[in-house]
ZADO-1210 file (C-alpha; in nm, 4 decimals, padded with zeros to 6 digits):
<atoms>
<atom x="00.0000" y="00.0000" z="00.0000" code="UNK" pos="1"/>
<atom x="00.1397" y="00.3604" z="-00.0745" code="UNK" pos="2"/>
<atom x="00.2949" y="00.5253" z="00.1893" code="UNK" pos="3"/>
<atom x="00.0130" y="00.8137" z="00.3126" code="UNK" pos="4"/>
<atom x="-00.0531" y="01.0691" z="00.6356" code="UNK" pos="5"/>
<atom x="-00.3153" y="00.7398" z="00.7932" code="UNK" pos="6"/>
<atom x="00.0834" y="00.5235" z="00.8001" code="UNK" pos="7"/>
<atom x="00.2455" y="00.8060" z="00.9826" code="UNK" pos="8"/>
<atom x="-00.0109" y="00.8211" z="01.2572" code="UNK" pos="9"/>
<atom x="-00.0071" y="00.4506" z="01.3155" code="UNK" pos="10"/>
<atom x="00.4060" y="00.4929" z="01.3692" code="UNK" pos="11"/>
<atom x="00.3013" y="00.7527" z="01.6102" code="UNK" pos="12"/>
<atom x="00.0963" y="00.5425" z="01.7711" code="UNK" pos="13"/>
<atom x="00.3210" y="00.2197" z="01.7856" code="UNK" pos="14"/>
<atom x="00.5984" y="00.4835" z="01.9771" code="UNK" pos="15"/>
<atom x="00.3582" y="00.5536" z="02.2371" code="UNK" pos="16"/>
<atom x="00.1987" y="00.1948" z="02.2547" code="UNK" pos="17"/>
<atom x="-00.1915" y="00.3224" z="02.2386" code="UNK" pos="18"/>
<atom x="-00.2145" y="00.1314" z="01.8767" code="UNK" pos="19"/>
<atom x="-00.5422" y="-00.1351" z="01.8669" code="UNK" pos="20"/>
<atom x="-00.4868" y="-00.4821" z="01.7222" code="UNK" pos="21"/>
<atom x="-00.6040" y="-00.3596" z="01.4124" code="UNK" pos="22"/>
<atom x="-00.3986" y="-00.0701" z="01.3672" code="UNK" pos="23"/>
<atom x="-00.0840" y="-00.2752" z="01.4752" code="UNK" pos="24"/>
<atom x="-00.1354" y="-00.4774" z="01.2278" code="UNK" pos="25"/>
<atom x="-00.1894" y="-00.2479" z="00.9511" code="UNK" pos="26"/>
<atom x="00.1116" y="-00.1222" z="01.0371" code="UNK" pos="27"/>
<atom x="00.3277" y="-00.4068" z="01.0646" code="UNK" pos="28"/>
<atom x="00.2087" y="-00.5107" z="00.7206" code="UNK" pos="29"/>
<atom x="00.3022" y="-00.1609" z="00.5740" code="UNK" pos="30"/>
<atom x="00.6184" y="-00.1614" z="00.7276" code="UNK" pos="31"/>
<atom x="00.6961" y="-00.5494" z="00.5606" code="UNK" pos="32"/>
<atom x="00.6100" y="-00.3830" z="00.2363" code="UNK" pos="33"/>
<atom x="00.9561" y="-00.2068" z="00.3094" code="UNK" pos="34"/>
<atom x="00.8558" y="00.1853" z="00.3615" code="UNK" pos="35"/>
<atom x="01.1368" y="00.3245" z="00.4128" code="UNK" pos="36"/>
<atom x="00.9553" y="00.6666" z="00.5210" code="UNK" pos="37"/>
<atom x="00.7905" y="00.5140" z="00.7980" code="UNK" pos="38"/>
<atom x="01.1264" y="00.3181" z="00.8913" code="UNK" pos="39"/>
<atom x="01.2868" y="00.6199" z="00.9219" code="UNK" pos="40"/>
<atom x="00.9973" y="00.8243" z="01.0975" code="UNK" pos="41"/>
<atom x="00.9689" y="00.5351" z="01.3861" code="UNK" pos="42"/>
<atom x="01.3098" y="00.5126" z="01.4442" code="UNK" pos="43"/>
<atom x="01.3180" y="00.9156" z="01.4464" code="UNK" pos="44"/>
<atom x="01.0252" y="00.9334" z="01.7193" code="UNK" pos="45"/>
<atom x="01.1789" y="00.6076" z="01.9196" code="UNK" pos="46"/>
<atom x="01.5236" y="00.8763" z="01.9650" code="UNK" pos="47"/>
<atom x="01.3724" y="01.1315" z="02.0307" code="UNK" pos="48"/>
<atom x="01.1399" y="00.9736" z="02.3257" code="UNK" pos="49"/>
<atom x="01.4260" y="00.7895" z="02.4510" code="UNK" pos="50"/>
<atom x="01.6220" y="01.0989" z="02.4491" code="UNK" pos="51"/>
<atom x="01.4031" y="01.2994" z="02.6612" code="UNK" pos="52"/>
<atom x="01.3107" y="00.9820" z="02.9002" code="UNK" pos="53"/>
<atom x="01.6952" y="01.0252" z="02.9617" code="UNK" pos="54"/>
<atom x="01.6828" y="01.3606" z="03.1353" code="UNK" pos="55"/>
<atom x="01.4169" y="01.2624" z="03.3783" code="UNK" pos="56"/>
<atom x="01.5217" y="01.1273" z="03.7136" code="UNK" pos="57"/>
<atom x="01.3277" y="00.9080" z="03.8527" code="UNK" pos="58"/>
<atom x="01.0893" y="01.0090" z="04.1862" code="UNK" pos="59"/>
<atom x="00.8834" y="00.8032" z="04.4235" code="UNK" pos="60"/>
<atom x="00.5877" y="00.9555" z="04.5322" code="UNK" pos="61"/>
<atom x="00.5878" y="01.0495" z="04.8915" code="UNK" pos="62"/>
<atom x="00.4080" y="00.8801" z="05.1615" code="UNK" pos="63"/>
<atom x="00.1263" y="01.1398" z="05.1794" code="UNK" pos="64"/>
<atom x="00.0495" y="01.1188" z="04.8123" code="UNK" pos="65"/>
<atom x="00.0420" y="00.7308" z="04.8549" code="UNK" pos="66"/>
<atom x="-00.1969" y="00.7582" z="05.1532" code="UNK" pos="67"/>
<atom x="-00.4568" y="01.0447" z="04.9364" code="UNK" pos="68"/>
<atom x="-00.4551" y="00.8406" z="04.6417" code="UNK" pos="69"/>
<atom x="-00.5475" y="00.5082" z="04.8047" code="UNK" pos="70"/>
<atom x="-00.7718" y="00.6879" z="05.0168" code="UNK" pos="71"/>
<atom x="-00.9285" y="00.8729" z="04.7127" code="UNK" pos="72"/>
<atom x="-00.9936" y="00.5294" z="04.5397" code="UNK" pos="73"/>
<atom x="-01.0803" y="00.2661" z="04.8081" code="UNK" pos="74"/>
<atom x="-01.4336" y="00.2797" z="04.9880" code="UNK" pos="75"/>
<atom x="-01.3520" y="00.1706" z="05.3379" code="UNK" pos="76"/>
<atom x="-01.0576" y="00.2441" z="05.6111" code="UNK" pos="77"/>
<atom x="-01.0103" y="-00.1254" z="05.5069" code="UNK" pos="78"/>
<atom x="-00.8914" y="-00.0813" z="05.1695" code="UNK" pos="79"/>
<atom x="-00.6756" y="00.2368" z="05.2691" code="UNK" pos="80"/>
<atom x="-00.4764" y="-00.0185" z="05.4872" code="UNK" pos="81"/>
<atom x="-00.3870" y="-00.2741" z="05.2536" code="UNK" pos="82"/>
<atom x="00.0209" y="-00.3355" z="05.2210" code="UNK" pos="83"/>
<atom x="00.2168" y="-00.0942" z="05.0033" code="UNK" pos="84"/>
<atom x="00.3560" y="-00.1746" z="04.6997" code="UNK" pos="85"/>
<atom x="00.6877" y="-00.1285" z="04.5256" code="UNK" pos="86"/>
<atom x="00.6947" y="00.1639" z="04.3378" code="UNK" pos="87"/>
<atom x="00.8051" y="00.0769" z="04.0080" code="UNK" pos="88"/>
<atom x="01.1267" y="00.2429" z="03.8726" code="UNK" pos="89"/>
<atom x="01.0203" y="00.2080" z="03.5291" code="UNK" pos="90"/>
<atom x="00.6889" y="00.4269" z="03.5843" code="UNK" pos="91"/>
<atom x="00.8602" y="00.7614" z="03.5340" code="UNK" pos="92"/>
<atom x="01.1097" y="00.6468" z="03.2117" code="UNK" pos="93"/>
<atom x="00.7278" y="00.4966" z="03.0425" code="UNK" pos="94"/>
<atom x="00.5773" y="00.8414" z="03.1144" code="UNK" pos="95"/>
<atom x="00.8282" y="01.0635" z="02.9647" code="UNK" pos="96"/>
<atom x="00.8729" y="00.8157" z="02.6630" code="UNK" pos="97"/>
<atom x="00.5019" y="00.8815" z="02.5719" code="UNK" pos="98"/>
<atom x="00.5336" y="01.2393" z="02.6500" code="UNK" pos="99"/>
<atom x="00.8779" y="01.2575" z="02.3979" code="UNK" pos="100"/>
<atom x="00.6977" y="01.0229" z="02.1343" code="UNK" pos="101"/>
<atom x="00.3749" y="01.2718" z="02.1745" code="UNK" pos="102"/>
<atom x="00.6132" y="01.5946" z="02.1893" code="UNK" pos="103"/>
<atom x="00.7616" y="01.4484" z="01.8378" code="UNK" pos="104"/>
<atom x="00.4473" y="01.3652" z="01.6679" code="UNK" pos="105"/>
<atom x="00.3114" y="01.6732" z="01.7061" code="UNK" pos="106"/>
<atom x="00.5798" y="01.8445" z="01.5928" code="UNK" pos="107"/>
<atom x="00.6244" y="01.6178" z="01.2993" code="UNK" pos="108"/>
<atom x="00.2493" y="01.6695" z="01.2375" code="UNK" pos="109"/>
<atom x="00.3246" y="02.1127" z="01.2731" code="UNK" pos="110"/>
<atom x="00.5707" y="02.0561" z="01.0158" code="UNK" pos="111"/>
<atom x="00.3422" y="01.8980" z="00.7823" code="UNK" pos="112"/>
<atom x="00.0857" y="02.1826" z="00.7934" code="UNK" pos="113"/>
<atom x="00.3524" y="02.4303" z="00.7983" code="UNK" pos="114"/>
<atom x="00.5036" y="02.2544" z="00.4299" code="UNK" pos="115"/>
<atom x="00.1349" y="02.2265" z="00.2890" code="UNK" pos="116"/>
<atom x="00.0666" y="02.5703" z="00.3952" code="UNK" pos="117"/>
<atom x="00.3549" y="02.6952" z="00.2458" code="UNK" pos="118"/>
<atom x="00.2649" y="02.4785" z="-00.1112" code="UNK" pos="119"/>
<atom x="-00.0731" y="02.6190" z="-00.1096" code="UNK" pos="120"/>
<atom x="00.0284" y="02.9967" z="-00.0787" code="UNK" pos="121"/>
<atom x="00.3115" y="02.9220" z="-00.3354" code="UNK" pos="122"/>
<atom x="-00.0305" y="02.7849" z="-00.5423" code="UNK" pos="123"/>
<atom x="-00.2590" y="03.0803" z="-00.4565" code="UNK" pos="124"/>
<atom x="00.0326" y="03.3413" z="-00.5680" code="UNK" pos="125"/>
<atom x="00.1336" y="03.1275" z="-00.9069" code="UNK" pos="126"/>
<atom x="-00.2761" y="03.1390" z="-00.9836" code="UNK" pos="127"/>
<atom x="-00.2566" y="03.5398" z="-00.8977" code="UNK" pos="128"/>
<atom x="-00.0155" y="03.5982" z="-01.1264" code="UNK" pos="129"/>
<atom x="-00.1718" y="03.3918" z="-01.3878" code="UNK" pos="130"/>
<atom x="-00.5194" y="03.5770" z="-01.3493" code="UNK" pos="131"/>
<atom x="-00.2718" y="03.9438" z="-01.3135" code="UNK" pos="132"/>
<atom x="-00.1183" y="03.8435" z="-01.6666" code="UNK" pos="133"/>
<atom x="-00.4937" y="03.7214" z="-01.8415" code="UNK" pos="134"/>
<atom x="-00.6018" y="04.0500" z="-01.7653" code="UNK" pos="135"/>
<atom x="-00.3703" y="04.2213" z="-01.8597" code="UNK" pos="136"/>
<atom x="-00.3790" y="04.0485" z="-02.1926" code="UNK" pos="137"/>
<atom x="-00.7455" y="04.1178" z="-02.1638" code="UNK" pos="138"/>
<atom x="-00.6294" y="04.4783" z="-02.1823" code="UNK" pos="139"/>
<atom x="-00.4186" y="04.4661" z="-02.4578" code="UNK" pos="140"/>
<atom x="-00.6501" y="04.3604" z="-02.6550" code="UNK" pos="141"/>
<atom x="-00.9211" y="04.5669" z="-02.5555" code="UNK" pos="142"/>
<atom x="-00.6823" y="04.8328" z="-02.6728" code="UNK" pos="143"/>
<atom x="-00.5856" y="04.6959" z="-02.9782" code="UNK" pos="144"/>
<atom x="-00.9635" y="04.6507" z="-03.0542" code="UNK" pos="145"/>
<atom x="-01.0279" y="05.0127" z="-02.9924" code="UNK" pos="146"/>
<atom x="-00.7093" y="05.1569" z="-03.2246" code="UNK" pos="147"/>
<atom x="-00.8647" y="04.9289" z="-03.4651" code="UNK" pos="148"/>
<atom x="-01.1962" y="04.9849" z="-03.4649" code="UNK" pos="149"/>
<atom x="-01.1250" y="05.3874" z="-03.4314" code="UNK" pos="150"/>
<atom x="-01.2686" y="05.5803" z="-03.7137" code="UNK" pos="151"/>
<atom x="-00.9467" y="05.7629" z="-03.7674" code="UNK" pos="152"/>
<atom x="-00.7161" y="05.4614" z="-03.7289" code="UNK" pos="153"/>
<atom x="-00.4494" y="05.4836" z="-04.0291" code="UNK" pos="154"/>
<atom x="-00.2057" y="05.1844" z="-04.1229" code="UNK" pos="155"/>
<atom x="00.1723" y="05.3225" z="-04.1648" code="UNK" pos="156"/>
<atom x="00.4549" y="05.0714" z="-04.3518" code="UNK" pos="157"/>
<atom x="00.7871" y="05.0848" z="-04.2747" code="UNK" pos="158"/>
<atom x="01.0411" y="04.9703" z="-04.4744" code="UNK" pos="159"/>
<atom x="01.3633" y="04.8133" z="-04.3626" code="UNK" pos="160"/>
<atom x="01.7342" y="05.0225" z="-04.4140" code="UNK" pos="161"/>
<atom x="02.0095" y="04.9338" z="-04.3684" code="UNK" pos="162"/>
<atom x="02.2143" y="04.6924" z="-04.1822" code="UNK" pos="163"/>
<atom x="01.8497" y="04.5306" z="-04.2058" code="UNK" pos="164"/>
<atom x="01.7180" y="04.6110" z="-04.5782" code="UNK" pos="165"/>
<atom x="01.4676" y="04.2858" z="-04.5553" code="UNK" pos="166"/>
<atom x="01.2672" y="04.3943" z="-04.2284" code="UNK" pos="167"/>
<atom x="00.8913" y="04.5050" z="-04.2698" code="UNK" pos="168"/>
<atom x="00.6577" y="04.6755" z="-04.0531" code="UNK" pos="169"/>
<atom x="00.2907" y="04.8295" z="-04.0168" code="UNK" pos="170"/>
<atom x="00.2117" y="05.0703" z="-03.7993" code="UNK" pos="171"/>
<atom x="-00.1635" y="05.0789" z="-03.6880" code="UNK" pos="172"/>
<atom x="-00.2298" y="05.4205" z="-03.5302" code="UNK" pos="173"/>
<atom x="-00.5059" y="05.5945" z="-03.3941" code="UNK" pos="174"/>
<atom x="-00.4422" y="06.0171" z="-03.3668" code="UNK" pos="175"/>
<atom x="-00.7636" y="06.0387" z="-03.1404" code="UNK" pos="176"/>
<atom x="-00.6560" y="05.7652" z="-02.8905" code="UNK" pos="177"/>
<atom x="-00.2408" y="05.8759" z="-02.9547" code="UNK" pos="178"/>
<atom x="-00.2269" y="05.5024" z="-02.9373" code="UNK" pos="179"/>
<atom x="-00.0949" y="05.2458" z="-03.1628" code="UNK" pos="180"/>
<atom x="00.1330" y="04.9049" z="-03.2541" code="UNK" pos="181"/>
<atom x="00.3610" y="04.7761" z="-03.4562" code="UNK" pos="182"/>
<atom x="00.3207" y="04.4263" z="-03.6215" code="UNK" pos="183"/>
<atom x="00.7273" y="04.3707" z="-03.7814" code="UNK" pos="184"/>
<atom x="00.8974" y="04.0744" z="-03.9664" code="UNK" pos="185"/>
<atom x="01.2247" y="03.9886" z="-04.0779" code="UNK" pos="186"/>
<atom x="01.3700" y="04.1607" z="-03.8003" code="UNK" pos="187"/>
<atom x="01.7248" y="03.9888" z="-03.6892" code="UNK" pos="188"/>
<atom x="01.8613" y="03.8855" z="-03.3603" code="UNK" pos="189"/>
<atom x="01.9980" y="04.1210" z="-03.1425" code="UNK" pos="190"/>
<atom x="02.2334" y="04.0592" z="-02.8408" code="UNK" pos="191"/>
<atom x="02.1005" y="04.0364" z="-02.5216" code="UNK" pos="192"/>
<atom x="02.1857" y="04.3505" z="-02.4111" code="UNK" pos="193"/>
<atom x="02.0004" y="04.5154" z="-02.7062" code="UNK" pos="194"/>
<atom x="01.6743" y="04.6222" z="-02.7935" code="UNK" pos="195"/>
<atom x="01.4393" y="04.7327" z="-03.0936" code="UNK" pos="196"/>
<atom x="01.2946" y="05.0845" z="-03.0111" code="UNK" pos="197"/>
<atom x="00.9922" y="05.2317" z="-03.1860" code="UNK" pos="198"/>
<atom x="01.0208" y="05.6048" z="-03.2112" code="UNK" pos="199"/>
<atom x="00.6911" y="05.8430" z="-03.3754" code="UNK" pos="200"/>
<atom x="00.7759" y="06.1711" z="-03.4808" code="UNK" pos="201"/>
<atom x="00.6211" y="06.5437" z="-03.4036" code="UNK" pos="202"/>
<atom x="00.7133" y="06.8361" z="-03.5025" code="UNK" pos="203"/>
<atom x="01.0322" y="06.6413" z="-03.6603" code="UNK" pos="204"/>
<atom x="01.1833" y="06.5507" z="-03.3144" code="UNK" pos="205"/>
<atom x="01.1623" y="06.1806" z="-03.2437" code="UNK" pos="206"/>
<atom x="00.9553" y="06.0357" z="-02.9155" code="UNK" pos="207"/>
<atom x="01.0829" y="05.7426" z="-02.7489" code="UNK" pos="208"/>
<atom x="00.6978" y="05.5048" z="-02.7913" code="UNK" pos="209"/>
<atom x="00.8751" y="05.1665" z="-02.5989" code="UNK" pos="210"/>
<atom x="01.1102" y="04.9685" z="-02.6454" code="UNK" pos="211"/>
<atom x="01.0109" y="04.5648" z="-02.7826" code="UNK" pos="212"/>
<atom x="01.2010" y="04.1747" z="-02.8778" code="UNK" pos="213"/>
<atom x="01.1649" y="03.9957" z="-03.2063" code="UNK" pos="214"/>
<atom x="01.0773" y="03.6239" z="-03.1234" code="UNK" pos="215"/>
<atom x="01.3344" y="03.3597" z="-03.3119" code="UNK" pos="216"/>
<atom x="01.0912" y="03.3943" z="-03.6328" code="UNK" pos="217"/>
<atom x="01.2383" y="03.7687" z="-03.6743" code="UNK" pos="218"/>
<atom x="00.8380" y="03.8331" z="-03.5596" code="UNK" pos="219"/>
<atom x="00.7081" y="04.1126" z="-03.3036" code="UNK" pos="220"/>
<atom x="00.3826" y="04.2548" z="-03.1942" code="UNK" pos="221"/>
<atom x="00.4481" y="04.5941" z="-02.9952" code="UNK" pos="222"/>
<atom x="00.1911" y="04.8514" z="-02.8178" code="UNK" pos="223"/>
<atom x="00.3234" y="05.1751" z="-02.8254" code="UNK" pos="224"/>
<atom x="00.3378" y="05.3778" z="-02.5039" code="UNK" pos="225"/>
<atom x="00.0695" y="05.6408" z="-02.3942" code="UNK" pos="226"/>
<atom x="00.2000" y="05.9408" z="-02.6489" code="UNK" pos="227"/>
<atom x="-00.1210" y="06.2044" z="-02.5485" code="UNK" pos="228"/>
<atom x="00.1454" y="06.4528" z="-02.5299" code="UNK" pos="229"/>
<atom x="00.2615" y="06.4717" z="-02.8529" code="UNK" pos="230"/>
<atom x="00.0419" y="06.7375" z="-03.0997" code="UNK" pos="231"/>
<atom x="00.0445" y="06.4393" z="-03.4161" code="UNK" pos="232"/>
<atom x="00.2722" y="06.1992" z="-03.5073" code="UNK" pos="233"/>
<atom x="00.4239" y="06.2655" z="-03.8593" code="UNK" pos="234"/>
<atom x="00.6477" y="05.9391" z="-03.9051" code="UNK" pos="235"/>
<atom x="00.7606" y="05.6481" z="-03.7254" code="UNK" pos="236"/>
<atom x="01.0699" y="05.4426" z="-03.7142" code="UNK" pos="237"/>
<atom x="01.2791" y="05.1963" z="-03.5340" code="UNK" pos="238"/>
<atom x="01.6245" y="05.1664" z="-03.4193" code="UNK" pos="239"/>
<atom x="01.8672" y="04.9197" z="-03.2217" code="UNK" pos="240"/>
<atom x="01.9446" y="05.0969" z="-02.8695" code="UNK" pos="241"/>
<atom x="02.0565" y="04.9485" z="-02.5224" code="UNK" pos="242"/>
<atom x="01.8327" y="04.7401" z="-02.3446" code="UNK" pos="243"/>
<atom x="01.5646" y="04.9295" z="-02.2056" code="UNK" pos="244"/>
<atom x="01.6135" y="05.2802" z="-02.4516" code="UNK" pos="245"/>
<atom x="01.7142" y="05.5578" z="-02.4751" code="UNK" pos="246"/>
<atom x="01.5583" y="05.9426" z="-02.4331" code="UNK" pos="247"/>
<atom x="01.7104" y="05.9691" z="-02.7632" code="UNK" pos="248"/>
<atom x="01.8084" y="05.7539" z="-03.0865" code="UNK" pos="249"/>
<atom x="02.1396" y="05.6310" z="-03.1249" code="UNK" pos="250"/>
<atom x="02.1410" y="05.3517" z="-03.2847" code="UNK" pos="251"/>
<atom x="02.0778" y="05.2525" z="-03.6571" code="UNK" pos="252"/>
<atom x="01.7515" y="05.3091" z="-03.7893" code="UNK" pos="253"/>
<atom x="01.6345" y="04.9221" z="-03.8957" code="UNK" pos="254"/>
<atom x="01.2361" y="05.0479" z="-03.9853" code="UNK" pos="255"/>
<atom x="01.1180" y="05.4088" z="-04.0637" code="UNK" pos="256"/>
<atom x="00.7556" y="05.5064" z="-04.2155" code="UNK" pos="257"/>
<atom x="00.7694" y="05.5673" z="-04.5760" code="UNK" pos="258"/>
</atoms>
């Protein structure tokens, strides 16, 4: 049978000798199976009670307590008088063994909650960022939809110049939203500390509109930036700048609006 949470309570339970007939035998069969988890986990919790049994001295109770007990349990002066017994020096070493074992288990048990608390925040903040990133892309799209769909949306081509003479580009812009993007092929690979930046022109002085990657293909599909500051944008184009642009271009123009 697979090793589960119901085997490690039974080893628990065999430590502290409270185990039924039943569950002793489950167990035993289990462990003949040859589980090394629970192997390990009973040897772990017999340590660890024999460990702490070790620091206890062993005590006799005093006379008094002898004499209230006995009287607390038997009905008649008769009983109260009957001989008295040799304590047993093993009475103190069983009771700290269970309370070690116990002590162990539940710690054992704290540190299984702790680990599957732990997994299920890691889960709840992996399926927060999924849901962040669909709705974002739920955004995008939204905004592609509306440059699209504008009434004075107009589609820009940009030609490729040198070093890149094969790339292509279309700009879809919208004046009214100052929104647009870029669908581009044939772009090349660029090192990793480089980047494609889209620049739109006003008034003849370029403004940086993001920065974007080509996939392998030599593909990319780029939003441009919010540009509602700029009066109109005359032309566009693209150059290669350090990762992350640049205020200005310095790099070689690889696209620009014809």
């Amino acid at each position: 049978m697979p090793h589960s949470e119901r085997h490690e309570e039974l080893v628990a339970l065999q430590v502290l000798g409270l185990p039924n007939a039943e569950e002793a035998g489950e167990l035993e069969s289990h462990l003949e199976e040859g589980c090394r988890a629970c192997e390990d986990l009973l040897v772990e919790l017999r340590q660890s009670a024999a460990a702490l049994a070790a620091g206890v001295p062993p005590r006799r109770p005093s006379p008094e307590a002898r004499e209230r007990l006995l009287a607390s349990l038997a009905p008649s002066r008769a009983q109260a008088a009957l001989p008295r017994a040799k304590a047993s020096p093993f009475a103190p070493w069983l009771v700290a063994a269970a309370a070690a074992a116990l002590f162990a288990f539940f710690a054992f048990d704290d540190a299984r909650l702790r680990s599957q608390s732990e997994e299920t925040r890691r889960r709840e903040a992996t399926l927060a960022s999924r849901l962040h990133s669909a709705e974002a892309e739920l955004a995008r799209r939204d905004l592609r939809a509306r440059v699209l769909e504008s009434e004075d949306v107009r589609i820009l081509f940009l030609g490729g110049k040198d070093p890149q003479p094969e790339a292509r580009a279309k700009v879809f812009w919208s004046e009214k939203a100052k929104r647009g993007f870029v669908v581009a092929a044939n772009l090349e690979a660029l090192p990793a500390d480089r980047q494609y930046q889209l620049w739109v022109f006003d008034k003849g002085k370029p403004v940086d509109a993001g920065v974007f990657d080509a996939d392998p293909a030599g593909r990319a599909l780029f939003e441009s930036k919010d540009l509602s500051s700029i009066a109109a944008a005359e032309n566009f184009a693209v150059t290669v700048e350090p990762r992350g642009g640049v205020p200005q271009p310095t790099g070689p123009i690889v696209l620009l609006g014809t």
